[in-house]
Residue frames as qw, qx, qy, qz and C-alpha x, y, z in Angstrom:
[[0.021, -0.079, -0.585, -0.807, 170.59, -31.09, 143.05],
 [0.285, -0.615, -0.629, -0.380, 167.21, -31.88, 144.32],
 [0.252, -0.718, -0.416, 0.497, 167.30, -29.66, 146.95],
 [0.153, -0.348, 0.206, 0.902, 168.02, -26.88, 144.75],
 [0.145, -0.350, -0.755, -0.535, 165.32, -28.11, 142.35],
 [0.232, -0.677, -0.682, 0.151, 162.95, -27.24, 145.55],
 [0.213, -0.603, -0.235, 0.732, 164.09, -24.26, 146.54],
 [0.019, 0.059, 0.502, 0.863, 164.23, -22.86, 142.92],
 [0.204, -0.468, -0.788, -0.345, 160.17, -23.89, 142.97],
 [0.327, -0.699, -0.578, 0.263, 159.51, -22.27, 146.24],
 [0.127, -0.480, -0.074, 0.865, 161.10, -19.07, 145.43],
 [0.048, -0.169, -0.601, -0.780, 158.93, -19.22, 142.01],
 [0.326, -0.610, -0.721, -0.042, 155.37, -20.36, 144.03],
 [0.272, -0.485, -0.144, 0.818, 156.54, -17.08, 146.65],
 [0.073, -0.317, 0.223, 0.919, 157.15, -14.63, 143.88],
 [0.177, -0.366, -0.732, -0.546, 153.92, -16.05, 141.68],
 [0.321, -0.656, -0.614, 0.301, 151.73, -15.10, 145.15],
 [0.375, -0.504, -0.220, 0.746, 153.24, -11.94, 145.42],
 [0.146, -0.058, -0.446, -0.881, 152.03, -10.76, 142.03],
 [0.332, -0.571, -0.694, -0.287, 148.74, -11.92, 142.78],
 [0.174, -0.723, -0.649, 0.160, 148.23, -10.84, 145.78],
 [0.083, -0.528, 0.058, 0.843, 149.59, -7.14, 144.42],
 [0.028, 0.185, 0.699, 0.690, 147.40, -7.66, 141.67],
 [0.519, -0.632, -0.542, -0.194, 144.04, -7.74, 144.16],
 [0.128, 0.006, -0.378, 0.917, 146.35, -5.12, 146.81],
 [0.161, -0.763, -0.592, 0.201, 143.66, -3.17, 148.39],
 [0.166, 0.062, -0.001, 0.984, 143.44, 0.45, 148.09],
 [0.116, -0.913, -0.355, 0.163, 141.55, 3.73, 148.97],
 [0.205, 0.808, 0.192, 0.517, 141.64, 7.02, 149.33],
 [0.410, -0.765, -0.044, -0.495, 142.60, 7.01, 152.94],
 [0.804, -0.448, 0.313, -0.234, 144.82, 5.64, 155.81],
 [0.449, -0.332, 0.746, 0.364, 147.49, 2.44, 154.88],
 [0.614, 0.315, 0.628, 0.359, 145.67, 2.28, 151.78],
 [0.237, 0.898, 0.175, -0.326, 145.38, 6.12, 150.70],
 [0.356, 0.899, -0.196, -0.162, 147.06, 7.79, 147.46],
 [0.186, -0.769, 0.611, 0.027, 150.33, 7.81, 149.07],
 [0.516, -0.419, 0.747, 0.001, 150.85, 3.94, 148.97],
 [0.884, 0.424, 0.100, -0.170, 149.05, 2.65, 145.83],
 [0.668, 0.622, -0.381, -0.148, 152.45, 2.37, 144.08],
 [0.348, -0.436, 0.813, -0.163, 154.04, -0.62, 146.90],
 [0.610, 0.164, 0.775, -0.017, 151.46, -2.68, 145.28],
 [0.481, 0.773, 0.413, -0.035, 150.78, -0.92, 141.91],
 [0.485, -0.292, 0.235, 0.790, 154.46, 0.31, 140.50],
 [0.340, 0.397, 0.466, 0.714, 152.96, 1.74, 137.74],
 [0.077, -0.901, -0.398, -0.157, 151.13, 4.51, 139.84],
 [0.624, -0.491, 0.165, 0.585, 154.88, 5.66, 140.18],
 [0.413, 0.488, 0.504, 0.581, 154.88, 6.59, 136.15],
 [0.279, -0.138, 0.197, 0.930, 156.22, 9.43, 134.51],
 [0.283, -0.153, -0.418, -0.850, 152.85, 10.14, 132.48],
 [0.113, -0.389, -0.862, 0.303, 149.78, 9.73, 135.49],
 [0.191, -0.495, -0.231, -0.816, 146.85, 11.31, 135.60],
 [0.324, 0.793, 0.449, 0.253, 145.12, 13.20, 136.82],
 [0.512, -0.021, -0.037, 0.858, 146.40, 16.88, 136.03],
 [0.082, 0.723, 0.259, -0.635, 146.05, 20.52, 136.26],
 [0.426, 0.597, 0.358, 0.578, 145.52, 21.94, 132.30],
 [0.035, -0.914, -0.038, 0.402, 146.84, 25.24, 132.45],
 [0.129, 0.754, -0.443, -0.467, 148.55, 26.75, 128.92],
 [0.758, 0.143, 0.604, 0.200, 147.67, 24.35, 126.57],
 [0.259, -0.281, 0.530, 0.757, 148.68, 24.37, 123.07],
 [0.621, 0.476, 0.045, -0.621, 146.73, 25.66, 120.43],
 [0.062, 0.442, -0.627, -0.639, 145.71, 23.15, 117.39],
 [0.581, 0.116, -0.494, -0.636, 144.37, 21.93, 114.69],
 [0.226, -0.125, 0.957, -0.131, 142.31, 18.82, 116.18],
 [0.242, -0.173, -0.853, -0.428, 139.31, 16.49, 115.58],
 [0.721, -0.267, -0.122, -0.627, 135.42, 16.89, 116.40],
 [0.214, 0.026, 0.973, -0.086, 135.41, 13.86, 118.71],
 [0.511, 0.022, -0.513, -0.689, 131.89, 12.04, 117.43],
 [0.153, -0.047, 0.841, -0.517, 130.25, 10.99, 120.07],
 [0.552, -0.163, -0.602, -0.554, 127.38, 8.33, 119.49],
 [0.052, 0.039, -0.873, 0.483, 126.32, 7.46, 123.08],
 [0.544, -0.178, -0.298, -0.764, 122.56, 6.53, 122.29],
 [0.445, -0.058, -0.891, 0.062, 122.51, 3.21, 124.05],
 [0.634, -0.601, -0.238, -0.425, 120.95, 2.38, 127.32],
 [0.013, -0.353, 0.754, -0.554, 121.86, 2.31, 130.95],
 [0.711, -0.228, -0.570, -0.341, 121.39, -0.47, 132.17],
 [0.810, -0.435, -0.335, 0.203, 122.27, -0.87, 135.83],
 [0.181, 0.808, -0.396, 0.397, 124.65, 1.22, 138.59],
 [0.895, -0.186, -0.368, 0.169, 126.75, -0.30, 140.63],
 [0.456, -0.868, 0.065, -0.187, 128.63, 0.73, 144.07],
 [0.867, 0.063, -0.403, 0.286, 132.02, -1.00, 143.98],
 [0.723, -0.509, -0.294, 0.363, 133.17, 0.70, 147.02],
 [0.599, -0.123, 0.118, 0.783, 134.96, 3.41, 145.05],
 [0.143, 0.148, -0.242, -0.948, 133.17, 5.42, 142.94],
 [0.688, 0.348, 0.463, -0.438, 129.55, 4.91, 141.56],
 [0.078, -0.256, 0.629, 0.729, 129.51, 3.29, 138.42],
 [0.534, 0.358, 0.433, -0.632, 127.00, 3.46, 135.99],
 [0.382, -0.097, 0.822, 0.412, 126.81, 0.45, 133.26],
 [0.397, 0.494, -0.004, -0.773, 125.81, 0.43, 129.84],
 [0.546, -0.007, 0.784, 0.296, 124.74, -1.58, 126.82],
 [0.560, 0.775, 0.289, -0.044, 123.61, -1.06, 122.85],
 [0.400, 0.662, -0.034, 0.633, 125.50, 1.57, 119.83],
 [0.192, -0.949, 0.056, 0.242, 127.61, 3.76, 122.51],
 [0.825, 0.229, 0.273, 0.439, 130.26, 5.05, 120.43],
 [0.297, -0.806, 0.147, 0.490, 133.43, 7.16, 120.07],
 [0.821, 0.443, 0.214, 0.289, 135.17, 8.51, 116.83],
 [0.288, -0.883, 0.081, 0.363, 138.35, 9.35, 117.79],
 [0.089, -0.615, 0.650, 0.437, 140.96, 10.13, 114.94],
 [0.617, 0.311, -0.540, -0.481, 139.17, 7.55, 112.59],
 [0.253, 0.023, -0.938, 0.235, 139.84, 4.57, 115.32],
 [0.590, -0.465, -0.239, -0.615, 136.28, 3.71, 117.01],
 [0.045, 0.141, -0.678, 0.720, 136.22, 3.62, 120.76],
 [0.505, -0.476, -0.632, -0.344, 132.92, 1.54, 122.78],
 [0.388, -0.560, 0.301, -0.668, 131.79, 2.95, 126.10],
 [0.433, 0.034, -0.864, 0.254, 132.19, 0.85, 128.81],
 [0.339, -0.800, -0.430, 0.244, 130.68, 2.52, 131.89],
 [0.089, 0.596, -0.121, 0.789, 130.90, 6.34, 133.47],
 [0.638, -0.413, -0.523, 0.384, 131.73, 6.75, 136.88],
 [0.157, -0.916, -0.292, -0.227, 131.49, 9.42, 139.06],
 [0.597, -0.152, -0.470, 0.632, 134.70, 11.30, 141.49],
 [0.066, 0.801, 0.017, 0.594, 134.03, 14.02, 143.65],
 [0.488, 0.759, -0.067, -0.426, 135.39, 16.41, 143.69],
 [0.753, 0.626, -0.195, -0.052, 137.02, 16.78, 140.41],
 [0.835, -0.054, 0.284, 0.469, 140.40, 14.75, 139.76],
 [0.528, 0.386, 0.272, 0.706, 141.54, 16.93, 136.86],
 [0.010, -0.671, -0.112, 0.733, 141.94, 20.79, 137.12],
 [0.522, 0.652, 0.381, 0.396, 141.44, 23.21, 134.68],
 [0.075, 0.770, -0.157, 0.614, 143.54, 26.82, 135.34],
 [0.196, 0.217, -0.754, 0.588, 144.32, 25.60, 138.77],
 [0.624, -0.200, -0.017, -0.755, 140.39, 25.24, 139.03],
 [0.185, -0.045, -0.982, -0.009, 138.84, 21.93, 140.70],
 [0.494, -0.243, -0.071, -0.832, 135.29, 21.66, 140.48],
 [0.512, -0.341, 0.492, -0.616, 132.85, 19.98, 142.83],
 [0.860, 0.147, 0.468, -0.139, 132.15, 16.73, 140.63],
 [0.148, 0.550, -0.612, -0.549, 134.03, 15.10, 137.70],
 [0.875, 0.243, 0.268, -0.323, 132.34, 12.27, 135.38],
 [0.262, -0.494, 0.750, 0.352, 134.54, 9.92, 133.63],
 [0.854, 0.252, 0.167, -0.423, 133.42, 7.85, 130.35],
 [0.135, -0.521, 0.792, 0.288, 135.61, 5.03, 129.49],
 [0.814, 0.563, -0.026, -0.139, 136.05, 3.76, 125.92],
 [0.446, -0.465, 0.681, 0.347, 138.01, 1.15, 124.54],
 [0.699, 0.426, -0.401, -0.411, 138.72, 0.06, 121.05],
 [0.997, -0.053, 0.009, -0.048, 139.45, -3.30, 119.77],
 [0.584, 0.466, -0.491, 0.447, 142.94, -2.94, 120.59],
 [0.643, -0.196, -0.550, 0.496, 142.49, -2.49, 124.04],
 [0.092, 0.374, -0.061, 0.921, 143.49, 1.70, 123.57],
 [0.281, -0.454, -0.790, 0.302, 141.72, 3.66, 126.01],
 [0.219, 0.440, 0.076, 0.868, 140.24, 6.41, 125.74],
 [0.087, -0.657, -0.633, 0.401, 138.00, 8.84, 128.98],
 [0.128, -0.568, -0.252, -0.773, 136.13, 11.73, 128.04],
 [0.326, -0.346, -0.591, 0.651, 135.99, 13.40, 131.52],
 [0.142, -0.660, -0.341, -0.654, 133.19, 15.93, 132.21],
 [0.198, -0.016, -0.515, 0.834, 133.45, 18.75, 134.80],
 [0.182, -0.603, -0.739, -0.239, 130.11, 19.73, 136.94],
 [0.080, 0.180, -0.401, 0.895, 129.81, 23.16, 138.73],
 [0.015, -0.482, -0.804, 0.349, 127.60, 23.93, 141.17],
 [0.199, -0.380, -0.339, -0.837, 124.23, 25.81, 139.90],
 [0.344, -0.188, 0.224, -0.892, 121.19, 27.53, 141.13],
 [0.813, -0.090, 0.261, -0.512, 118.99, 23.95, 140.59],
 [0.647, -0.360, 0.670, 0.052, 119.16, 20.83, 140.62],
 [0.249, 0.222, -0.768, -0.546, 120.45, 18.90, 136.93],
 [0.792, 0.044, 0.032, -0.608, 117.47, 16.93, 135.47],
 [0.886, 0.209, -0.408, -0.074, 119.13, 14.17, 133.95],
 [0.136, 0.405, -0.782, 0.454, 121.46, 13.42, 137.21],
 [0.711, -0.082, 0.178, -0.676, 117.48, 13.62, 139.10],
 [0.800, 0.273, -0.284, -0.452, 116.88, 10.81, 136.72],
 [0.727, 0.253, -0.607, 0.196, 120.05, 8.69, 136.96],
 [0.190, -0.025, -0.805, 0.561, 120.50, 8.73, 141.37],
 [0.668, -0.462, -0.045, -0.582, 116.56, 8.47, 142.06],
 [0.951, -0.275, 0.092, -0.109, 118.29, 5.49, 143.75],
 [0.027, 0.800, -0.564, 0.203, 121.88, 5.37, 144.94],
 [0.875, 0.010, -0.483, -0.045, 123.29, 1.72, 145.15],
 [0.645, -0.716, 0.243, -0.107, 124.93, 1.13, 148.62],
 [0.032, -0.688, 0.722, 0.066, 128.38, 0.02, 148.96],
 [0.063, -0.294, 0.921, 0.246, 129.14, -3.40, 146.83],
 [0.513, 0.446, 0.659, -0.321, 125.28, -3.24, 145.39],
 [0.052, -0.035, 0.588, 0.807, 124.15, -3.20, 142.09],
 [0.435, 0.516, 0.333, -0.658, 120.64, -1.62, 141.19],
 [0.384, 0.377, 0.610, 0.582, 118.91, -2.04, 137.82],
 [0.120, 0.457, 0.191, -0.861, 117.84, 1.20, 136.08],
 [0.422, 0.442, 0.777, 0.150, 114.81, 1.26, 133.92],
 [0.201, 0.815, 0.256, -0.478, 114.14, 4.92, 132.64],
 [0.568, 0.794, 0.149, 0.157, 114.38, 6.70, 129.60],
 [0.132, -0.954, 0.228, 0.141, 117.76, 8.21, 129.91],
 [0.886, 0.237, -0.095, 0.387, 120.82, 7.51, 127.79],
 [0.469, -0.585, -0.108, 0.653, 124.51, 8.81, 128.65],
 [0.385, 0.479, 0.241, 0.751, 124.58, 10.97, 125.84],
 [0.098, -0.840, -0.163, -0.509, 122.57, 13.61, 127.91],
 [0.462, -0.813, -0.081, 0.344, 125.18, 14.03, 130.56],
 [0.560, -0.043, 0.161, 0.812, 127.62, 15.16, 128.13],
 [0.028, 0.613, 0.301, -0.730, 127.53, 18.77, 126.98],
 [0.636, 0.729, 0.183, -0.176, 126.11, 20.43, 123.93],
 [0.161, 0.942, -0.287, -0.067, 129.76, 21.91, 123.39],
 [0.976, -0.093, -0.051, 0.193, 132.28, 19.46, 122.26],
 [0.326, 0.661, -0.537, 0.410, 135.86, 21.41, 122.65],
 [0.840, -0.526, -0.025, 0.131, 137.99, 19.64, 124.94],
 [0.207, -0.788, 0.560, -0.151, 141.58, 19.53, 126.31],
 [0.990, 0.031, -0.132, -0.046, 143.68, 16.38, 125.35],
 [0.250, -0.678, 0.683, -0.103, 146.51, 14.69, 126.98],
 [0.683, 0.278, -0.675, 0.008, 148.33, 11.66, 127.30],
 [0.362, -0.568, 0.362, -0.644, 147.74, 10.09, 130.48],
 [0.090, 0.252, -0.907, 0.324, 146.81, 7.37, 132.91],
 [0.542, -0.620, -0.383, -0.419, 143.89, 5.68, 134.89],
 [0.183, -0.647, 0.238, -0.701, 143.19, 7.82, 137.99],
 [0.755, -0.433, 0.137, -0.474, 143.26, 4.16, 139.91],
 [0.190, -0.632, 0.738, 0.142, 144.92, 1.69, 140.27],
 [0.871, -0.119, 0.184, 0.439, 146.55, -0.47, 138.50],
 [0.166, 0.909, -0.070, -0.376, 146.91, 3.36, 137.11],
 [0.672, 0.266, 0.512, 0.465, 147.85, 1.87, 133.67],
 [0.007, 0.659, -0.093, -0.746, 149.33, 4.63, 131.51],
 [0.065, 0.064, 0.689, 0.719, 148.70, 5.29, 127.57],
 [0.174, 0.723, 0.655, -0.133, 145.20, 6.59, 128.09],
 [0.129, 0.367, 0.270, 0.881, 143.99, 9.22, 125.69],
 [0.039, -0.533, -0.446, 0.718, 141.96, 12.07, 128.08],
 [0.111, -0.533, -0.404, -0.735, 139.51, 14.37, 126.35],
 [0.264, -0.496, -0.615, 0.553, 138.51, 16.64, 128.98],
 [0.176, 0.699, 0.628, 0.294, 135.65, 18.58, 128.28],
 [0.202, 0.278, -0.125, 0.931, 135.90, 22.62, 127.92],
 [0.459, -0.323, -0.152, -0.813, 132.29, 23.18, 128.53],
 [0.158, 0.036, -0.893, 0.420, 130.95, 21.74, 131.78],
 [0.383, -0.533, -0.691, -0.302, 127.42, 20.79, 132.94],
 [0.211, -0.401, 0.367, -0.812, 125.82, 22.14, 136.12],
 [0.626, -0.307, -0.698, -0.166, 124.15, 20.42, 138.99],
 [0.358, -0.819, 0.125, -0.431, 122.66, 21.71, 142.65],
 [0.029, -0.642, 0.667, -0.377, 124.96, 21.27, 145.74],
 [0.583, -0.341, 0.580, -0.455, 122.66, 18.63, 147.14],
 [0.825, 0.455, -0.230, -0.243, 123.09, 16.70, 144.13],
 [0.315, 0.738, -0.530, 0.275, 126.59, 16.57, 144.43],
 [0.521, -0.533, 0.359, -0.562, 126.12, 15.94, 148.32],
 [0.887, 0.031, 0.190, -0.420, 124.39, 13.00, 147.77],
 [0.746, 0.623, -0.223, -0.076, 127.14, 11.66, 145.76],
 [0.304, 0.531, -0.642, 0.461, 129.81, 12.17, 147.87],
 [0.497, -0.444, 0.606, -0.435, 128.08, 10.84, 150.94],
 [0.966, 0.155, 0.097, -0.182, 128.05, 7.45, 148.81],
 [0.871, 0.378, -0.135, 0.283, 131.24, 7.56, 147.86],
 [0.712, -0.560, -0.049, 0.422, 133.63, 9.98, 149.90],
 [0.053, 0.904, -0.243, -0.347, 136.12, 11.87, 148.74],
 [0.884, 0.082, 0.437, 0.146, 136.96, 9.77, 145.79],
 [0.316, 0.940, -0.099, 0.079, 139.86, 11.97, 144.11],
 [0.844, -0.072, -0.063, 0.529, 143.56, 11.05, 143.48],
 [0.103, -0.805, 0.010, 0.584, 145.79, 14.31, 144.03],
 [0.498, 0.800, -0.264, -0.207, 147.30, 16.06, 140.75],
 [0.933, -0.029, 0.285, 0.216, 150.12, 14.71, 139.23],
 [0.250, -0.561, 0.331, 0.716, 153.31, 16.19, 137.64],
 [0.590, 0.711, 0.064, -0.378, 153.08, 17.16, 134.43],
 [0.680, -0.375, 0.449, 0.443, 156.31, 16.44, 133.43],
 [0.137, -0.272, 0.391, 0.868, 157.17, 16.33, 129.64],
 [0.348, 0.440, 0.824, 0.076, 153.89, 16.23, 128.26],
 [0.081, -0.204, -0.360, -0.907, 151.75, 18.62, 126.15],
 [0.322, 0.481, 0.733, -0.357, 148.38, 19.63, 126.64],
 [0.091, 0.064, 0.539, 0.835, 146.58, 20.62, 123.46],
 [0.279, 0.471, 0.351, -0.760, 143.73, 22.83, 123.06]]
């Protein structure tokens, strides 16, 4: 009996490791840790409803104005090895369907993760908002490449943290001004585009897209790499316009 009493413990201590250490799995973008393998340690990047996707024939309808209140301040960006992120504090706020939604950070992937018409453009900006339930919501802005360089990007990588650095940023520049003037977007039901690539995220992906020069971009991607998960089936979902 008490040798069964052990063994019962050691297969619990075993299987209590094995979530952990597939909770903290490594991953990338590349090699034994690229796309292909996130879901040995991350099942859920196996899921029926994953982003990110191509939008092509969405449905027309009636939707909501998101209300986007993203006055706060950036306060710091940080390199975690994946993507740049850039952190924030004060009033940023989302009103989405009557449920308010607080910015968290916006992070950078290029290129883009999401299509649009089988389009993928050269940079894609995520902003993730959560309410006090947890919900999640990204507003995802697409950048093409233009004739000069964007002013308010200028502003926000005069200094590009290095890989597992954080920088503080002192300038005038909130995140409202990377979004665009034009708020129509493209909503789905989706996932995050990493892992633990938890699904129920609400997507707002922006129609109208920002511009910014090639060496902008450049600069971005030699900090971070090609930091882009491939598409993802649509399956039964909608996209609504």
């Amino acid at each position: 009996m008490k040798k069964n009493t052990i063994s019962v413990l050691v297969l619990a201590l075993a299987s209590c490791f094995s979530l952990s250490a597939h909770a903290n799995a490594a991953w990338g973008y590349g090699d034994q840790q690229g796309t292909e393998h996130w879901v040995d340690s991350y099942p859920a990047c196996g899921g029926e409803n994953q982003s990110p996707i191509d939008i092509v024939s969405p449905i027309q309808a009636q939707t909501q104005p998101l209300q986007i209140d993203y006055d706060g301040k950036i306060t710091s960006l940080t390199n975690n090895g994946h993507t740049i992120s850039v952190n924030v504090s004060g009033d940023n706020k989302v009103i989405i369907d009557g449920d308010t939604y607080t910015l968290k950070q916006f992070h950078f992937h290029t290129p883009s993760e999401n299509y649009i018409d089988g389009k993928q453009y050269p940079l894609e900006a995520h902003f993730v908002n959560v309410d006090a339930s947890g919900h999640i919501a990204v507003i995802a802005v697409m950048f093409e490449n233009g004739p000069r360089a964007n002013n308010e990007l200028t502003t926000l990588l005069k200094k590009i943290p290095t890989k597992g650095e954080t920088i503080d940023f002192n300038d005038d520049l909130t995140p409202n001004a990377l979004l665009p003037r034009e708020r129509q977007y493209f909503r789905y039901n989706g996932s995050l585009t990493t892992p633990p690539c938890t699904e129920g995220v609400r997507w707002y992906v922006m129609q109208s897209h920002l511009t910014s020069s090639a060496a902008q971009i450049e600069q971005l991607n030699q900090m971070m790499g090609d930091n882009n998960r491939p598409l993802q089936p649509l399956n039964a979902r909608i996209v609504i316009d």
